[in-house]
N, C-alpha and C positions, 0 to 999 in steps of 0.2 A: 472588469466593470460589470455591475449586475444589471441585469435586463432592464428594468425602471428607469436607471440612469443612461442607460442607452438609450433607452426612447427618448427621451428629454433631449439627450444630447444630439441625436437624429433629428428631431422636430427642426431644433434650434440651427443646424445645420440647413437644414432643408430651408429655412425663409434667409438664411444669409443668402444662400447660392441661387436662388430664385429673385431675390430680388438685384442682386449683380448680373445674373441672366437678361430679364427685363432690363438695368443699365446698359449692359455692356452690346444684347443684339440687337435692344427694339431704339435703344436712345443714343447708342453711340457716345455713353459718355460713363464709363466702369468706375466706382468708387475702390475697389482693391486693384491689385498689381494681375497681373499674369499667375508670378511667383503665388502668391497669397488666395487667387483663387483654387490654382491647381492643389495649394497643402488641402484646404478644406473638402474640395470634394474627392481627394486622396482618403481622408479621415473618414467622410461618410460610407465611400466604396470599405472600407474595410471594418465597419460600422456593420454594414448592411450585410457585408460576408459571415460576419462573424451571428449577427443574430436574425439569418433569412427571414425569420417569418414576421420581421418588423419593414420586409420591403415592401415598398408597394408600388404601381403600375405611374401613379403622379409623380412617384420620387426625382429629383434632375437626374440621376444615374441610370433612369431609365429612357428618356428624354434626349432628344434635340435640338440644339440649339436655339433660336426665337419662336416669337411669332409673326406670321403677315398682322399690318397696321393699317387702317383704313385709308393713309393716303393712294395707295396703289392699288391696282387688279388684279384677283387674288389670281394664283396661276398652281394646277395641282400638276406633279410632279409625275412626271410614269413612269420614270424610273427613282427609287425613294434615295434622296442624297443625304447618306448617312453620316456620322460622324466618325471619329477614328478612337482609339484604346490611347491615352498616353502612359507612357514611362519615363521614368525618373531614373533606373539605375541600369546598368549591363546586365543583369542576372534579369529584371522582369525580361528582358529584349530576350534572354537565354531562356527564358521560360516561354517565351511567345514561340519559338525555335522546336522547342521539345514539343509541343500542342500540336504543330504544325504537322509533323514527323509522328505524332503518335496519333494522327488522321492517315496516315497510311501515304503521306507527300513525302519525297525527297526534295526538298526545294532550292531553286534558284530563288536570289533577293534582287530586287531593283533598291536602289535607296535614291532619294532624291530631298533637295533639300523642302521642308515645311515654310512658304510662302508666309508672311502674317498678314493676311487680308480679311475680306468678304466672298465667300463662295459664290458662285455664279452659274446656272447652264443656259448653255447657246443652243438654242434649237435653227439649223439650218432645214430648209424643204429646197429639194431642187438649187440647191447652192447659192440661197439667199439666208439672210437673219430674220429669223419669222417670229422667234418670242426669245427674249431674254430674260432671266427671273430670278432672284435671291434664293438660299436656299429655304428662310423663313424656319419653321419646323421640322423641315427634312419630306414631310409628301405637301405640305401647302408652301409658298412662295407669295413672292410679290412681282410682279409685271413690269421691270424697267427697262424694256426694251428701248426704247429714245436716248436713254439715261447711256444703256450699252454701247449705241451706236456713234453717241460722241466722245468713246473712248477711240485714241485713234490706232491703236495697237490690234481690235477687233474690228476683222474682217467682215464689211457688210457681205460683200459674195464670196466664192470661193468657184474655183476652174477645176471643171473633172471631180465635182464632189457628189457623192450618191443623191438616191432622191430623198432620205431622211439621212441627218446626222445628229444627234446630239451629243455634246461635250460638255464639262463640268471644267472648271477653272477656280483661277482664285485672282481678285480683283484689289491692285495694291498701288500707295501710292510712294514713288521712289521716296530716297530718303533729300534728296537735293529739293524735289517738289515741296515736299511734308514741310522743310527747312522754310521754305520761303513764303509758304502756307502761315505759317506759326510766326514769322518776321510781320507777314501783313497784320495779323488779326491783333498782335498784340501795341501795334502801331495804332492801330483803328483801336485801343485798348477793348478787345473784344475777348469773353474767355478760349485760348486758342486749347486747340484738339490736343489730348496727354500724348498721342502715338498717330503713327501714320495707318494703323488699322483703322483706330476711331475716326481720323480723315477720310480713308479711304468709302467706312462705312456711312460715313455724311452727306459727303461728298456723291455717291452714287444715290443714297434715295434721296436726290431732291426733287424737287417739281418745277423746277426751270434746268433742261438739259443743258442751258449754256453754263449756268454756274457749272454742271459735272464736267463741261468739255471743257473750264480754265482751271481746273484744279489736278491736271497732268497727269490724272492716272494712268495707268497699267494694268495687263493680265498676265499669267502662265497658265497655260491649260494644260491639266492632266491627267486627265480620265475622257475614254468612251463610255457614255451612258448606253446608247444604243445607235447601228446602223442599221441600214438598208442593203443586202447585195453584198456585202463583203464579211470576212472574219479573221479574225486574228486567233493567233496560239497561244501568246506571250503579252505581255504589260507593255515593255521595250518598244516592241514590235509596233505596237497602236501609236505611243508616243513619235515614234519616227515618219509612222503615216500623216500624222497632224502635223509634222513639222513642214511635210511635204506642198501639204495644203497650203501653208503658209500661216499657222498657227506659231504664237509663240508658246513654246512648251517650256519645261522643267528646266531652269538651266544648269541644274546638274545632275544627271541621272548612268546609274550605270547599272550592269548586274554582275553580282556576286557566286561566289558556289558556297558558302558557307556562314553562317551570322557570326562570324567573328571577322569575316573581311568585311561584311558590312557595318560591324561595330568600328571598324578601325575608319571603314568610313566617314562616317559619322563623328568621329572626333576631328578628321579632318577638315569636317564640314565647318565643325562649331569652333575650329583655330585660326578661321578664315570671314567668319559670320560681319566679324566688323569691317572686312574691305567688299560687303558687296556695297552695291551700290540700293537696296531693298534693306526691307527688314522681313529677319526671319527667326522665328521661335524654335526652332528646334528641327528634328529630319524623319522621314517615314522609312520606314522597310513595309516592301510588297513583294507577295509571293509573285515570281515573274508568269508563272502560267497561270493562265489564263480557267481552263478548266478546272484549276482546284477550286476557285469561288464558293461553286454550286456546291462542293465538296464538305467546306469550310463551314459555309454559311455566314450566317451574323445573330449578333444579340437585338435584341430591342433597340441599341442605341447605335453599334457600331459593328464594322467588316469584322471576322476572325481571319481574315486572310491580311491584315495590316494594323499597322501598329506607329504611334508617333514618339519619337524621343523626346522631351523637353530638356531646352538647356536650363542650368540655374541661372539667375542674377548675378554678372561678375560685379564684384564691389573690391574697393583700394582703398587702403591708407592714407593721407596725404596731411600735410600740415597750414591751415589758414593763415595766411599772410595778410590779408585786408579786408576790407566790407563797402565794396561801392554802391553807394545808394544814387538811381535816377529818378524822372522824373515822367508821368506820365500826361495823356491828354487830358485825363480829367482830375489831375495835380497830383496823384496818389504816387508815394514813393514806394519805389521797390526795392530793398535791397541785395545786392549781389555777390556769392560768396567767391575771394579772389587765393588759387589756393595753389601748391606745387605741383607741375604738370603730371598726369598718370596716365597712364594707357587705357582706355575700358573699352571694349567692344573694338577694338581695329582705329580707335582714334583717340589722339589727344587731348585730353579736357584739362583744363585751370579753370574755369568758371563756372557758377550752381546759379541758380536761382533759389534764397532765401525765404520766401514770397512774405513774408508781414515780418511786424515786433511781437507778435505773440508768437508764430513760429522763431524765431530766434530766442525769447526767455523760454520756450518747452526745451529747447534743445541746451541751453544754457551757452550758447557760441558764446568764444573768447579767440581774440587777435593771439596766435601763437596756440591754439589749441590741437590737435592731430583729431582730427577729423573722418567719417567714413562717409565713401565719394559711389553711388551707384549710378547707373542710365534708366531711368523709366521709358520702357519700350526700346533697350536697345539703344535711346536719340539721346533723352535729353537729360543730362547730368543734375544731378539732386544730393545732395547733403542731407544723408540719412541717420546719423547718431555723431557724437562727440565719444571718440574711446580713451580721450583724456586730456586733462587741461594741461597750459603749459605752465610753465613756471613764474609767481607771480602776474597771473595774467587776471582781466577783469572784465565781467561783463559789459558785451557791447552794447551801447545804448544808441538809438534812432536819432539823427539830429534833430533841433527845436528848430531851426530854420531852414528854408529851404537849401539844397547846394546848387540850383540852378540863380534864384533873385534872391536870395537872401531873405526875404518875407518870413515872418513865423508861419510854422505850420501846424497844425492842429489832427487833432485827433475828434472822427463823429464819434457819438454816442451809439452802440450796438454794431460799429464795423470796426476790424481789426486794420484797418490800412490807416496811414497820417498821409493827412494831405496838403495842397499848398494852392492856396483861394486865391492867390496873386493872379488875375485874367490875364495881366498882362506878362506873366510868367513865358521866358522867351523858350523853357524845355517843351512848353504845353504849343508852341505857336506850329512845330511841325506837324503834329499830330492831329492838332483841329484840322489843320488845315485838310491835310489826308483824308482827314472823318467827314469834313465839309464837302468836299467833290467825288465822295466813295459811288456806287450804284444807287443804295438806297434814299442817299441823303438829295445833290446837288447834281449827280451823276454828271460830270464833269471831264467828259473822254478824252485822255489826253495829260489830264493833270494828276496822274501818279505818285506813286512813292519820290522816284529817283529826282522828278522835276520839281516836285514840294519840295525838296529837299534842295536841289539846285538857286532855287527861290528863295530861300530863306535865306542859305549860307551869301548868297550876293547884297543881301539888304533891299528884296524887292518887294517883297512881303513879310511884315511884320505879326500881322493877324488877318483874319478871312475877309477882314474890310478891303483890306489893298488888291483883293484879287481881281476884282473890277476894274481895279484903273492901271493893269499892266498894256504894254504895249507891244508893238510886233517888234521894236527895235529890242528892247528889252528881250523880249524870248529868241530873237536870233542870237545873242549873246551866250544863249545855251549849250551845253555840249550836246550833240547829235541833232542842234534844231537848225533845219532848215529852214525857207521860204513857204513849203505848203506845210510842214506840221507847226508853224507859227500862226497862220492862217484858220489849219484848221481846231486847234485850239482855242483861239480867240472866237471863232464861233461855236466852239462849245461851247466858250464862258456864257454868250450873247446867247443861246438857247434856253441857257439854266436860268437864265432872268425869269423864265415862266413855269417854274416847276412847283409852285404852289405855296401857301400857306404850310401846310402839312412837312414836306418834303421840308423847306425852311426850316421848320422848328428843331428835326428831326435833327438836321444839319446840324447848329448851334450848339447840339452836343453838351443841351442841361442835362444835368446827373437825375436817372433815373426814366428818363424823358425819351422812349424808343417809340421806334415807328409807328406804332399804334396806339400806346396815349398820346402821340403829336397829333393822329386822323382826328383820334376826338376832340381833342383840341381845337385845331380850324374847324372842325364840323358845329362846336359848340359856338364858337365865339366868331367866328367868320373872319375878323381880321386881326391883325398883328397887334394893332389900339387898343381894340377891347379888351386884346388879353393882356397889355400892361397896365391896363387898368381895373382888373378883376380883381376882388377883395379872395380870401381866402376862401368865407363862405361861397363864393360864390362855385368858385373853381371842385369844391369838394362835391357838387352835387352830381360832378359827373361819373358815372358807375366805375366803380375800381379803382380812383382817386383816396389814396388814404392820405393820410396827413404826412406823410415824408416825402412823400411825391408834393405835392401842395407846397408844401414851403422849399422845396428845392428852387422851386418854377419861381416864386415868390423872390427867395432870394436871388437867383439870376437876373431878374427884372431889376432888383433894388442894388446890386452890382454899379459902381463906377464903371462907366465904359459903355457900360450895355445900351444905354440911348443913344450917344455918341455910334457907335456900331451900323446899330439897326439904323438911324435916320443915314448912317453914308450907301448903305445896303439900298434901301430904299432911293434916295438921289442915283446908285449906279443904275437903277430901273427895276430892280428887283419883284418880283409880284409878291404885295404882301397877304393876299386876302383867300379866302377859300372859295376853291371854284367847283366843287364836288358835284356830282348829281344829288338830286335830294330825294331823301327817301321816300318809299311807298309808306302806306300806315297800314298795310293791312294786316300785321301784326303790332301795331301801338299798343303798348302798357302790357305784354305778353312777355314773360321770362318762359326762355324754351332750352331745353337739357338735350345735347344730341347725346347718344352712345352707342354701342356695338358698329355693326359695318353694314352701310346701306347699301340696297342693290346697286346704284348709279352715282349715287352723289358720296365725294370724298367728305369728310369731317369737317375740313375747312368750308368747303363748297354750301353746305347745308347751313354753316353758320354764319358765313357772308350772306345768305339767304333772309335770313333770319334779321339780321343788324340791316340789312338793306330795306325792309320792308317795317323798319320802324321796331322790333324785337329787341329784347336783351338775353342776347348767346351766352347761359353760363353754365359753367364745367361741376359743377355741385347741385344736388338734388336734396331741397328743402321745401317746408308748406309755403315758403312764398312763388316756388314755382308751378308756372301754368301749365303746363305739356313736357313731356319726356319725348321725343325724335327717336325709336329703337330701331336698331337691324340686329343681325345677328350675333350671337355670342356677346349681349348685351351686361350681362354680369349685375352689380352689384347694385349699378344706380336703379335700374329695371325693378329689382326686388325692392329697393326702398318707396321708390315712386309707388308698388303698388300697396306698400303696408302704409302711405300716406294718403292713400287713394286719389293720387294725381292721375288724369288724363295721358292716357297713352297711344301716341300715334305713330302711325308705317309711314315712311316714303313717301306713298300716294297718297293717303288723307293730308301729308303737309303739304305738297304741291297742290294739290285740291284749295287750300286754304287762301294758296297763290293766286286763285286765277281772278 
């Protein structure tokens, strides 16, 4: 390749993996695989080898994983947690071997298996948890200690522990968790997490600890960042002391005298990967002592004293037998590919997920076709190519009607899913219901998966109108309902009567219609009347209201059923009307742009600020905006705001504006 096109091809390189970077550490949601990000920045590394003096200090290959996000407090690292070297084949692991050796080490290996989580260090003082923090970039982090403490596997104290400990870990969630994680959300038809890393890493930065303590995480810790008062020789050695502590460590770690027992290792590892109960991408070799570190040193990026194996993607043959399409809460069919059992990853699969009818014409699926079956993340089984049709077979076509009511079903303009507008569609009845009594919506404690579902299948509820008029005789009919979780169910129902306009609308689960166009909703229109009475125009004046959202809301109103509904809603006592605080005006008819990271106030915080005092919070910087909000590392909007010559304020001039 000539230098020119190298460059081109490194540019081009460098904003793939950058902006998968950005997905995969700050958002938790990677648009490539594992597999597919490793080829590429395999490509670049040898890219960059081949013509050094096109590297440069920005490149991801020289770089650390994320960055800290403004929801958190930033936390700088004192000891830098680096990332690791991956390999792909026996000979790099044999090359890592030879480097090692030709520093002047005869080495012992630990090998232990590669975790797939979010990196984590525990700072204990005096045998408490004093900061827990992401790794972020490797010397900056982010602050979740809270987050930390209601994981229940991390020890708040610790007995007989020095006065400084810090440990490094990896923060995962099982795969049984991840399962029933991914059962919920797609119930509540919400888009569920592709891996139990992306949960994992969700799951820990949020800002209510109690969602992070029902989402069952886990840690392994396996690393001393630094102690107080004590030292070790060896890797092993450290590992065993934490276990002592009562740390959960590495759960499989041993040490080797040669890299070919540790290679043999590591096969072992990855023949066994599909019966842990975690997920795990691959396995580390580390030089066991200790004093070779300083010996070794590191790159920019990562230890020379360690090194990570990646496994491949195991993928299977199998032959499609059927195509069951369901039905969702908000009518959309899915269909499911049904296909000869295979082994992948340590388990079982016959079943894919197909996800639309555009994906099924790309792939050209046919009934009787032989099929290629892989696991995204190890979990969740996916029909990834067609390696050949069968004989006399034909393309599979979507049904026109529903297969739950029979209804036609219809396909919107500009979405790839068919849906099925029957409200009273008896697939959709569990699912509202689920989505009606969730947290966000009706919060309904008590009324669960397993009991909406007990409900249904008895004929006690039909749709989220019957939920009001259930009774205690009826819920002791339940399997596991007692006398007091009958009772106290029935006042949850009896509590959720006053959970607002907003929360309502939310509930009702119109298409496109989430929690915060519902605020503005009740905010704008104050009760349930007004707004089945608002014309289109009306409804479109509210900021960020485009016109697919508008006639969604429209047509739900104009729905058969839907008066019926709402007036039984209302008669159970329902509050239909908005009972918000009302805004300050001291920012009235002011659009304000937050960006970078303020001293004190989170992102969120600054912009409920903003909307509270009569503002419009928006995320784009044009001449119709009044003020730009800066903190630090402010980037791009900063520079436009000042070639528009918008007003630019700190922190304190915007709380100044507060008072």
């Amino acid at each position: 390749m000539q230098k020119q096109q190298a460059k081109e091809r490194i540019l081009e390189l460098r904003k793939l993996i950058e902006k998968n970077n950005q997905l995969y550490y700050d958002n938790d949601a990677p648009e490539l695989t594992d597999f597919e990000y490793d080829a590429l920045t395999r490509e670049l590394k040898e890219l960059e080898q081949q013509f050094p003096e096109l590297t440069t200090a920005d490149s991801p290959t020289q770089k650390v994983g994320g960055t800290p996000s403004g929801k958190f407090e930033k936390v700088e690292h004192k000891v830098r947690m680096e990332s690791l070297q991956d390999a792909f084949s026996h000979d790099e692991l044999r090359d890592f071997d030879r480097k090692v050796r030709d520093a002047g080490i005869v080495p012992q290996y630990v090998v232990e298996a590669k975790i797939d989580g979010l990196s984590v260090s525990l700072e204990y003082h005096n045998g408490t948890l004093a900061v827990g923090s992401t790794r972020g970039d490797g010397d900056v982090g982010e602050n979740v200690t809270d987050n930390l403490l209601a994981i229940k596997d991390i020890p708040e104290t610790l007995e007989n522990a020095p006065s400084l400990l810090e440990v490094r870990g990896e923060v995962y969630m099982p795969r049984s968790a991840f399962e029933k994680l991914v059962e919920e959300q797609e119930l509540a038809d919400k888009t569920p997490f592709k891996n139990p890393r992306n949960a994992a890493a969700g799951s820990l930065r949020q800002k209510d600890s109690k969602i992070t303590a029902s989402r069952g995480l886990s840690i392994f810790v396996f690393n001393v960042q630094q102690i107080a008062g004590k030292t070790f020789s060896q890797h092993h050695e450290s590992l065993d002391y934490l276990k002592k502590l009562g740390f959960p460590v590495s759960p499989r770690y041993s040490v080797f005298d040669s890299i070919e027992e540790a290679i043999q290792e590591i096969e072992t590892i990855g023949s066994i990967r599909g019966t842990l109960p975690f997920d795990i991408d691959g396995a580390v070799i580390k030089v066991d002592a200790l004093s070779a570190r300083p010996v070794l040193g590191s790159t920019s990026k990562f230890p020379r004293w360690a090194i990570a194996f990646k496994y491949p993607p195991e993928e299977k043959e199998t032959i499609l037998r059927q195509v069951d399409v369901s039905v969702g809460r908000t009518g959309v069919l899915t269909p499911t590919a049904v296909f000869d059992p295979v082994l992948l990853a340590g388990t079982t699969v016959s079943r894919a997920i197909l996800h639309n009818e555009d994906f099924i014409r790309q792939l050209d699926v046919r009934i009787g076709d032989t099929i290629k079956v892989s696991k995204a993340g190890d979990i969740i089984p996916e029909v990834i190519e067609v390696t050949k049709h069968g004989e006399n077979t034909q393309p599979f076509e979507m049904p026109t009607v529903c297969p739950s009511c029979g209804e036609p079903v219809a396909r919107v303009e500009g979405e790839a899913a068919l849906r099925c507008n029957n409200p009273e569609c008896p697939a959709q009845a569990l699912r509202n219901i689920i989505h009606f009594a969730s947290r966000d919506a009706m919060d309904i404690d008590g009324l669960g998966k397993a009991v909406a579902a007990q409900l249904v299948e008895k004929g006690y509820v039909k749709n989220v109108g019957d939920i009001y008029s259930l009774t205690a005789e009826q819920l002791l009919t339940l399997e596991k309902f007692k006398k007091k979780s009958a009772d106290n169910l029935l006042k949850a129902l009896e509590a959720s009567k006053q959970a607002g306009l907003a929360r309502l609308l939310f509930a009702l689960g119109i298409r496109n219609i989430g929690d915060k166009a519902a605020a503005l909703l009740a905010e704008q229109f104050k009760t349930m009347e007004n707004l089945q009475n608002a014309t289109f125009e009306q409804i479109s004046e509210i900021e960020g209201f485009g016109g697919v959202m508008v006639q969604n809301l429209l047509d739900f109103f104009s729905k058969e059923g839907t008066t019926d509904l709402l007036q039984r809603l209302e008669q159970a006592g329902v509050d239909m009307q908005d009972h918000s605080t009302p805004k300050g005006d001291r920012l009235q008819g002011l659009t304000i742009v937050v960006t970078g990271t303020l001293p004190t106030l989170s992102r969120n915080d600054a912009e409920n600020l903003i909307v509270q005092n009569g503002g419009k919070a928006s995320g784009s910087v044009s001449r119709k905006t009044s003020y730009v909000l800066v903190g630090e590392a402010a980037g791009s909007k900063l520079t436009k705001a000042q070639t528009l010559g918008i007003p630019i304020l700190d922190e304190t001039s915007f709380l100044e504006m507060l008072k």
